[in-house]
N, C-alpha and C positions, 0 to 999 in steps of 0.2 A: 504494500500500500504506500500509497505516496508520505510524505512524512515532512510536508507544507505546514505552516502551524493553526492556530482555530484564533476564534475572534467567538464575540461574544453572539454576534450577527448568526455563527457559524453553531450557535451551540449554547439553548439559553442557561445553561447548567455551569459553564464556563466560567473558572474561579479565579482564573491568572495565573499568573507562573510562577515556579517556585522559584526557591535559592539555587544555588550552586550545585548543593551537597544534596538536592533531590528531598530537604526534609520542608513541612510545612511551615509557612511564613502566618503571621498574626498579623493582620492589619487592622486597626479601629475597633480591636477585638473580636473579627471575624475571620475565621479558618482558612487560610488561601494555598488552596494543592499544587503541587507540580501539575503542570502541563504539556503537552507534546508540542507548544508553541516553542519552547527552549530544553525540550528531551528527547531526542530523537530515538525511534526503536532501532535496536540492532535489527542486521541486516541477517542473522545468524541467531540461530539459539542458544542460550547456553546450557550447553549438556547436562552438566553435574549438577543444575538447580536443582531442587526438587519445591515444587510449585505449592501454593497455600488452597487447602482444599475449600470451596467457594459456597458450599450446598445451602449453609445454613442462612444463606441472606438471600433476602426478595431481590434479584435484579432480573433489568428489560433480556438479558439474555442468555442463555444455556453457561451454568457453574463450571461446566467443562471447558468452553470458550475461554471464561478467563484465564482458567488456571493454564492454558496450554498459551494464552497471548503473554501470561505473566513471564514467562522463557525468553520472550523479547524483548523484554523490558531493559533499557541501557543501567549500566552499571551504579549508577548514583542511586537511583528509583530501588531494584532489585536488593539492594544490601543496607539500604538504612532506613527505607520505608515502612509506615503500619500497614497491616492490610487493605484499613479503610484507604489510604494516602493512591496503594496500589490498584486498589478498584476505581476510586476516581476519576485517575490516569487513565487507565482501560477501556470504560464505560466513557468518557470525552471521544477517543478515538471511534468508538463501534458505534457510538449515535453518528459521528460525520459520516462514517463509509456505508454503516448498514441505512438503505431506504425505507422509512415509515413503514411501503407495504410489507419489506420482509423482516421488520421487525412485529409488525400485527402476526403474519405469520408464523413466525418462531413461536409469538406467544401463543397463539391457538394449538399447538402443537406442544408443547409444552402442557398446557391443558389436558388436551388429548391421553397425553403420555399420564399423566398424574392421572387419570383416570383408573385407568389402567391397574397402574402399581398399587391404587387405595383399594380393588375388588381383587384382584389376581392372586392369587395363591399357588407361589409356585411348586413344582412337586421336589426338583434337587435345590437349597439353596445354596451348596456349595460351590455351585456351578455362576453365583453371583458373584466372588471372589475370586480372584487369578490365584493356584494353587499350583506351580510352575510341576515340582513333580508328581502331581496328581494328573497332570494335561498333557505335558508332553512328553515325545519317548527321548531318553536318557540321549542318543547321538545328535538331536535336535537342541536339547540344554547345554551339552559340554560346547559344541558348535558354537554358540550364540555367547557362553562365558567367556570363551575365548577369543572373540570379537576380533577373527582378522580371514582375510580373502579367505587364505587358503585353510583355514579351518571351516568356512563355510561350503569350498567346492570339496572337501572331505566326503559332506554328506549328501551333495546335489549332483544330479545329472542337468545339464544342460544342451537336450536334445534339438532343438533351436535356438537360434542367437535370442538372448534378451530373454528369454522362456527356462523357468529355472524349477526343476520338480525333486521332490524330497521331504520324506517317511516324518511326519508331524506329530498327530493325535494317536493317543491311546489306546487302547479298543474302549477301554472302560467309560473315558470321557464323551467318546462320541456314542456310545450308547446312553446315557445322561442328558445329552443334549437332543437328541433324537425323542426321549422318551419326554422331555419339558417342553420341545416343541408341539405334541403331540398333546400334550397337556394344556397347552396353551391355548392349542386350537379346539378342543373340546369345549374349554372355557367359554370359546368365541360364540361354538355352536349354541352352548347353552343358556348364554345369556341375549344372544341376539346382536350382542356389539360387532358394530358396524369396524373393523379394521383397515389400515393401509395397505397393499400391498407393498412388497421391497422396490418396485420399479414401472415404469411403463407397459414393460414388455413381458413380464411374469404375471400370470392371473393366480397361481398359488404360490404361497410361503409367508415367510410373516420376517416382519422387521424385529430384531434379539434387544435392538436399542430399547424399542416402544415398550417392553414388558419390563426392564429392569438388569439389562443385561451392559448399559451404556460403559458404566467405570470398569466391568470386567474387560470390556473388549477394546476400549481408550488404554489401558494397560498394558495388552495383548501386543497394538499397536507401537507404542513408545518404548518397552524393554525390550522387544522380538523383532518387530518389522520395522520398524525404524532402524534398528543398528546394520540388518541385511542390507536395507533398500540405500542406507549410505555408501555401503562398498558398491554393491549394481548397476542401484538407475539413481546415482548422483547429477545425471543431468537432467532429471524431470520433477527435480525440488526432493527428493529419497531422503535425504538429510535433514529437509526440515517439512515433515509429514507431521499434523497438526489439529487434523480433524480425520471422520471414519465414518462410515455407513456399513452397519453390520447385518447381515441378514441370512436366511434361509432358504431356499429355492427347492421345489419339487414338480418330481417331472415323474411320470408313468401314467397306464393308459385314461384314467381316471384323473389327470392331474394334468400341468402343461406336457408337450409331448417333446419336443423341441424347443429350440429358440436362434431367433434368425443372426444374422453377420450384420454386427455393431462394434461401439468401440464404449468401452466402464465411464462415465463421470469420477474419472480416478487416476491419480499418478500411479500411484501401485495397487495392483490386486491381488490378492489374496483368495484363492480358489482350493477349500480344501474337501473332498467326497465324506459323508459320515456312514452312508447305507444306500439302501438295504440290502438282498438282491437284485440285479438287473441286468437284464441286455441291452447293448446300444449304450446311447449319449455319450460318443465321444465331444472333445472338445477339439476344432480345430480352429487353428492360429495361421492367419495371413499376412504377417509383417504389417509394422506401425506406422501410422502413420498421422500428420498432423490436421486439422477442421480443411484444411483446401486439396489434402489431398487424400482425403478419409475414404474416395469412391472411386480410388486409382489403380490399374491393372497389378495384380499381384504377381512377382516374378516367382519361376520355379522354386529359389531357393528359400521361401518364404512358407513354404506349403509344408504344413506338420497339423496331425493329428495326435491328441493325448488321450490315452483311455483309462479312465477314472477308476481308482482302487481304496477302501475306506483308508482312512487316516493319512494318506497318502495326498501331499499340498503340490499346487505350483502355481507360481508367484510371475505376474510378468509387469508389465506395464499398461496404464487402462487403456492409452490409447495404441494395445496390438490388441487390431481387426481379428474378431472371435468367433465364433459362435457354437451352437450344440447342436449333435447330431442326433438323431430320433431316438427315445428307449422305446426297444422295442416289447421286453416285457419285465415285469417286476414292479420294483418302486427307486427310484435314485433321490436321494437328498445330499444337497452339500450346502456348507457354509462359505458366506462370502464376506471378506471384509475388505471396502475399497477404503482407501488411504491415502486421506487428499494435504495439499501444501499450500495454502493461504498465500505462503510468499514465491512461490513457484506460479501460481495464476496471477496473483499482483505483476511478476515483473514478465511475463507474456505479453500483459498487455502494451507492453511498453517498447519490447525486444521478440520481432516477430519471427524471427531469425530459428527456424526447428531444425538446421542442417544437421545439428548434435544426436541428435532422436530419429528424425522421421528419415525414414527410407527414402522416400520418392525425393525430399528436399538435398540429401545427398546425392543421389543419383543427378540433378540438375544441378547442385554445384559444382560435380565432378562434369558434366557435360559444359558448361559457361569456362571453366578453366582449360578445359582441353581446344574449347575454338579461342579463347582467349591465345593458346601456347601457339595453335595453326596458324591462327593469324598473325602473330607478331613474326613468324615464320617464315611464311608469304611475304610479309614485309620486309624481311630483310633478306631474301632473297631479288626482289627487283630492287632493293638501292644496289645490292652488286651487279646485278645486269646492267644497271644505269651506268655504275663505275665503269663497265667492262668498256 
């Protein structure tokens, strides 16, 4: 996000700017906060924080929000601040960027959700807490303690470029969440509640966030797939993943059957099988690509099929062109969590430049250099003819 400063005009909440040292100023006997007028966010996060959990106060927007924009908070703010000092700060910035309507939105959803968690009774609640060795298998934890390339391709295959597959979930765990999902939706039938679905394109499965599942899988995100998506896809914002869309997807005869070639509202995805039985629903992958060139000829080397095994994850990038092949009988469910970067879409907008990512934008860079090379070429072939 741009990081211009605010005006009163800009923001009637707008309290002034602090001191130096980012602590609050007293003026006339009235409170005056730091403000993003003279604190600028880092353009990074800082790793080692560990963020002030938000839940217990009424604000305009998702407790998770803050605690995940608190990571960007410049150094003066982040170490000598009160919490209130740091929400201020926060909430100044998300009223400029965020527009009324999608803030009325948030809040109806938000709603939505509290609905929700005040009737639902889940059936595992351990499965609301991240419970690292209850969840994952032991080569996936040692992998990720060890936080370096080559301890992560230890336990990955990488059968297409940017496409990374490898042995996750538990058997235990995915039977837990299988069985809460199922629970879930029971709940739904029973009561009548009207639910979201996970996406446009899926007519069954349910959103894990909307039931109570948001801080397990915000977690999941930031100790697991954040430290992966740093090494990988450091060029699609992987390093600073910040927000998440968690959900469930089912597919068999009864259920969606397929699902067509699109690209994730996500820098990284996370695609892991939980069950049950089934035939079909492969997933296949047609190299990435960026919004101009999302509907562009796929080249041979680009073409890979995955066939889904429980517990068994892979990770690519949201925008590699996807989609699922038919189940032809059984039932398939898998969990998906996409893994988005606030500052990664911020500076898109800015730097339209996809050559680092998208296939096609390199394939035309490599072509504008090579007539670029020809022609200077040509060129300096007739001044020596000229010479001659």
């Amino acid at each position: 996000m741009s990081h211009d400063g605010a005006t009163k005009k800009d923001n009637p909440n707008f309290n002034g700017a602090g001191n130096s040292n980012g602590n609050r100023n007293v003026s006339n006997g009235v409170a005056v906060y730091p403000s993003y007028a003279s604190h600028r966010l880092r353009l990074n996060p800082s790793v080692d924080h560990k963020s002030d959990n938000y839940d217990d106060l009424q604000l305009d927007f998702s407790p998770l929000l803050f605690s995940s924009l608190e990571r960007y908070l410049p150094p003066a703010l982040l170490n000598s601040s009160t919490r209130d000092q740091k929400v201020n700060y926060m909430r100044e910035i998300l009223l400029r960027y965020f527009p009324e309507g999608e803030r009325v939105r948030v809040q109806k959803h938000r709603e939505y959700r509290q609905k929700i968690v005040s009737n639902y009774q889940p059936l595992h609640r351990e499965l609301y807490t991240l419970h690292a060795a209850n969840f994952f298998v032991p080569s996936f934890l040692k992998a990720v303690s060890e936080n370096t390339e080559e301890s992560y391709r230890n336990i990955m295959c990488e059968p297409s470029p940017g496409v990374f597959t490898f042995e996750m979930l538990q058997p235990r765990f995915c039977e837990m969440m299988l069985a809460e999902v199922e629970n879930f939706e029971r709940w739904v039938r029973e009561t009548k509640f009207r639910i979201m679905r996970p996406n446009t394109m899926n007519k069954f499965g349910a959103v894990l966030d909307d039931f109570g599942l948001e801080n397990m899988l915000e977690k999941l995100m930031e100790d697991f797939i954040r430290p992966i998506s740093r090494v990988f896809f450091s060029d699609v914002g992987g390093s600073t993943l910040d927000s998440h869309h968690g959900f469930v997807v089912e597919y068999g005869m009864d259920r969606d059957v397929d699902l067509g070639f699109h690209v994730d509202d996500s820098e990284v995805t996370l695609n892991v099988c939980l069950g049950k039985q089934f035939c079909g629903g492969e997933l296949f992958l047609r190299g990435v690509r960026c919004e101009k060139h999302v509907n562009s000829e796929t080249q041979p080397e680009e073409l890979f099929d995955y066939s889904h095994a429980p517990g068994r994850a892979v990770l690519h990038r949201g925008r590699h062109r996807h989609g699922a092949r038919a189940t032809t009988s059984g039932q398939r469910i898998n969990f998906l969590l996409w893994c988005r970067s606030s500052v990664f879409r911020e500076i898109r907008k800015h730097h339209k430049d996809a050559s680092s990512w998208c296939a096609e934008c390199q394939r035309e860079k490599k072509e504008r250099q090579r007539q670029a090379v020809a022609a200077t070429k040509l060129e300096l072939l007739k001044r020596g003819e000229t010479a001659i």
